[in-house]
C-alpha positions as CSV (number, residue, x, y, z in Angstrom):
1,X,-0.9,41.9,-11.9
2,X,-4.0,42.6,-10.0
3,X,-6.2,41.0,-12.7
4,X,-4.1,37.7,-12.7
5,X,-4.8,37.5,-9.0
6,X,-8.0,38.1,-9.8
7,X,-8.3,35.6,-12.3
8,X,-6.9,33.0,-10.3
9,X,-8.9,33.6,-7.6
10,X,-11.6,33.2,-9.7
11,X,-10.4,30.0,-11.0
12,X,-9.8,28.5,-7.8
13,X,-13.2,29.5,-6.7
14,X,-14.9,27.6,-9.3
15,X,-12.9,24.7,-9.4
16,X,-11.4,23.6,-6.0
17,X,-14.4,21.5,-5.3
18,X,-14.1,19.7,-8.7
19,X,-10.3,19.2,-8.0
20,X,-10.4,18.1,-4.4
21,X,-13.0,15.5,-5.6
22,X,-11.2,14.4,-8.2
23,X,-8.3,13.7,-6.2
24,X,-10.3,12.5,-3.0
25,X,-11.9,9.8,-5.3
26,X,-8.7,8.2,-6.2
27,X,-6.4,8.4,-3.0
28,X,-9.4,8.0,-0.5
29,X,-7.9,9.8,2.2
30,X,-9.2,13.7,3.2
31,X,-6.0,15.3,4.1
32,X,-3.9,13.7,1.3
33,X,-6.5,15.1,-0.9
34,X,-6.2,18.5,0.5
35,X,-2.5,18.5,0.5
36,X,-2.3,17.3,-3.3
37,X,-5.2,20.0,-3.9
38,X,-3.6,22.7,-2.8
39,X,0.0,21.5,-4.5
40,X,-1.9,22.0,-7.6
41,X,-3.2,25.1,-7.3
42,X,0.4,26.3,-6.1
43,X,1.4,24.8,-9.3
44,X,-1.1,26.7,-11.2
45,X,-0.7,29.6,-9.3
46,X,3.3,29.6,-10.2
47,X,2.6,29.0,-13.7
48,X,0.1,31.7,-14.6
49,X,2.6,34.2,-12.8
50,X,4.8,33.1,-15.7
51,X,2.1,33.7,-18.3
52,X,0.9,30.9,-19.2
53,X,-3.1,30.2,-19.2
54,X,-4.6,27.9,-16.8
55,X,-7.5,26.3,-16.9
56,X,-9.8,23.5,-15.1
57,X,-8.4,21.0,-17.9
58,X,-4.6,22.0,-17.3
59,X,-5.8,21.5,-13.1
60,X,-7.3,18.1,-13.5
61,X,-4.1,17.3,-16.0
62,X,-2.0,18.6,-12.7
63,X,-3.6,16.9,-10.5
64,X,-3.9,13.5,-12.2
65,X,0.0,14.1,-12.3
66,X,0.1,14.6,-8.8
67,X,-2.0,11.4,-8.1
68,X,-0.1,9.2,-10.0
69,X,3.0,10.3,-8.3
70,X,1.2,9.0,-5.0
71,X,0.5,6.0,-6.3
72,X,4.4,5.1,-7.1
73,X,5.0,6.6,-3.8
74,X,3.0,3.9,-2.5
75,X,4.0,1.5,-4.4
76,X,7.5,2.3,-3.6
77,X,7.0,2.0,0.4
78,X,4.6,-1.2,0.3
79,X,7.8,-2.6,-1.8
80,X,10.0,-1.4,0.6
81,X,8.0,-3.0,3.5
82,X,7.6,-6.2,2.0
83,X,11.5,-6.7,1.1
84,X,11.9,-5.6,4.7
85,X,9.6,-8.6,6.0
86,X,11.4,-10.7,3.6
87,X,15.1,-9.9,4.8
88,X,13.6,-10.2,8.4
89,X,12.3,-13.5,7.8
90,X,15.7,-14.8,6.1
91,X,18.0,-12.9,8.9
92,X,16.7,-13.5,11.8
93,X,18.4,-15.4,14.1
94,X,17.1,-18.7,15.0
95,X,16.0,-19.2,18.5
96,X,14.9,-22.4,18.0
97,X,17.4,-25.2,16.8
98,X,14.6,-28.1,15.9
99,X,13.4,-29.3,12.4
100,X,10.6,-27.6,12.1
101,X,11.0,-24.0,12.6
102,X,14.5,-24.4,10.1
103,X,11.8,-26.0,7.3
104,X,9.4,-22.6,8.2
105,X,12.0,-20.2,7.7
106,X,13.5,-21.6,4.3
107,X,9.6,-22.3,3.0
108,X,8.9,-18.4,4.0
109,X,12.0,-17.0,2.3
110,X,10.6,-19.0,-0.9
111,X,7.3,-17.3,-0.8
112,X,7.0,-14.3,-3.0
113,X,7.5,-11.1,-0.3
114,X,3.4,-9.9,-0.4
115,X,2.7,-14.0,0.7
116,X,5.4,-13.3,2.7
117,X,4.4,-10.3,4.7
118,X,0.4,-11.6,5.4
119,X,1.9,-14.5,6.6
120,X,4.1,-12.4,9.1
121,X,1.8,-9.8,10.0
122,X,-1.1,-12.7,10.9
123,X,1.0,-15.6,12.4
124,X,4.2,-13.7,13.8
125,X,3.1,-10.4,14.5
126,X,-0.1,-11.4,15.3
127,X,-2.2,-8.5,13.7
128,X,-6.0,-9.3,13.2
129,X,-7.3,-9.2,9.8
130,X,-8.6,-5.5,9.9
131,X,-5.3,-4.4,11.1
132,X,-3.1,-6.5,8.1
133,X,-5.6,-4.8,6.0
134,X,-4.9,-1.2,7.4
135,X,-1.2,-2.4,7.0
136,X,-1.3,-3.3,3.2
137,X,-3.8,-0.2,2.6
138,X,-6.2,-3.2,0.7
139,X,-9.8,-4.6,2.5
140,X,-9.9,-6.8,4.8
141,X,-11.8,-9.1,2.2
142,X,-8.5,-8.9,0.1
143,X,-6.6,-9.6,3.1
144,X,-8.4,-13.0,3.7
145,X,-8.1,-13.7,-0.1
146,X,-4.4,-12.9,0.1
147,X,-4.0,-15.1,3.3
148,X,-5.7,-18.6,1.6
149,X,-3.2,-17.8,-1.4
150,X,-0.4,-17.5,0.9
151,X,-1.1,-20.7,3.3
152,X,-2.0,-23.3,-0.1
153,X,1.7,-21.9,-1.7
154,X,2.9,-22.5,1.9
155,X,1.4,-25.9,2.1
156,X,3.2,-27.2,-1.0
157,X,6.4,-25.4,-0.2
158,X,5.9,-27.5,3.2
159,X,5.0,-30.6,1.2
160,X,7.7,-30.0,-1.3
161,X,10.2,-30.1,1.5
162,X,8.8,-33.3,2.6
163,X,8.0,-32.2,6.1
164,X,4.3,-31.5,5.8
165,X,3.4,-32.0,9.6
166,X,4.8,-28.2,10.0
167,X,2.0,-26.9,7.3
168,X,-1.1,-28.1,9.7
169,X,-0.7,-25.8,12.5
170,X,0.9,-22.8,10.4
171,X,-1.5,-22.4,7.5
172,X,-5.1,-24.2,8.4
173,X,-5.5,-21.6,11.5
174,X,-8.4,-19.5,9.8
175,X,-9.4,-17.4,13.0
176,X,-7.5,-14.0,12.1
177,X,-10.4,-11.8,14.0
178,X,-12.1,-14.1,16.4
């Protein structure tokens, strides 16, 4: 028993830095990568108390697991989000009877729900571009990319709709950060 701890410590000693970087490079945050580091060392800890071998191969296998998971986590919470914003947009009550902000809210709850959300974090929430980026864990490059996409689909929903004096003050404002 003593020489497995031994063993083990020995293993961790020599790999926790290749690990943690490993992991660090693909989910980009420190503590995460600590966290998922240290689940798979438990992991490997737990499994070599059973008897079976572990090695830096079966760690980086582990932990590649252990990303991946992260990665559908987040995918599963930014989906969660955006059908959020989506079912806001479409249940909200109205507090404004005219034309205009009826054609809005049925052009919106056409939009696919990632148009959608930069749309509602810009506009109605009014974040700045840096903070819809932190939002939708992307740059705040892809956030201005995302945001053209958004306002030329909303534009042709809008002109679709025939009421295409709404699109000019919703989706040719460009000043996000300024």
């Amino acid at each position: 028993m003593e020489s497995d701890l031994e063993d083990f410590t020995a293993l961790y000693r020599r790999s926790y830095r290749t690990i943690f970087k490993y992991i660090h490079l693909r989910v980009n945050d420190q503590a995460l990568a600590e966290d998922l580091t240290a689940e798979a060392f438990a992991r490997a800890f737990e499994k070599q108390t059973a008897g079976v071998t572990i090695s830096v191969g079966w760690l980086i296998r582990t932990a590649r697991n252990l990303v991946g998971n992260e990665y559908q986590r987040r995918g599963r919470e930014q989906a969660r989000l955006q059908r959020m914003v989506a079912e806001e947009l479409i249940a909200a009550p109205m507090t404004d009877d005219n034309e205009e902000a009826i054609q809005v809210r049925a052009a919106m709850s056409r939009l696919r729900p990632a148009d959608a959300l930069v749309l509602q974090l810009t506009y109605w929430d009014e974040l700045s571009a840096s903070e819809v980026a932190a939002f939708m864990e992307c740059s705040t490059g892809a956030v201005w990319v995302r945001l053209s996409r958004a306002r030329a689909t909303m534009r042709t929903l809008l002109a679709d709709s025939s009421y295409a004096g709404v699109a000019s003050p919703l989706v040719g404002r460009g000043d996000l950060d300024g």
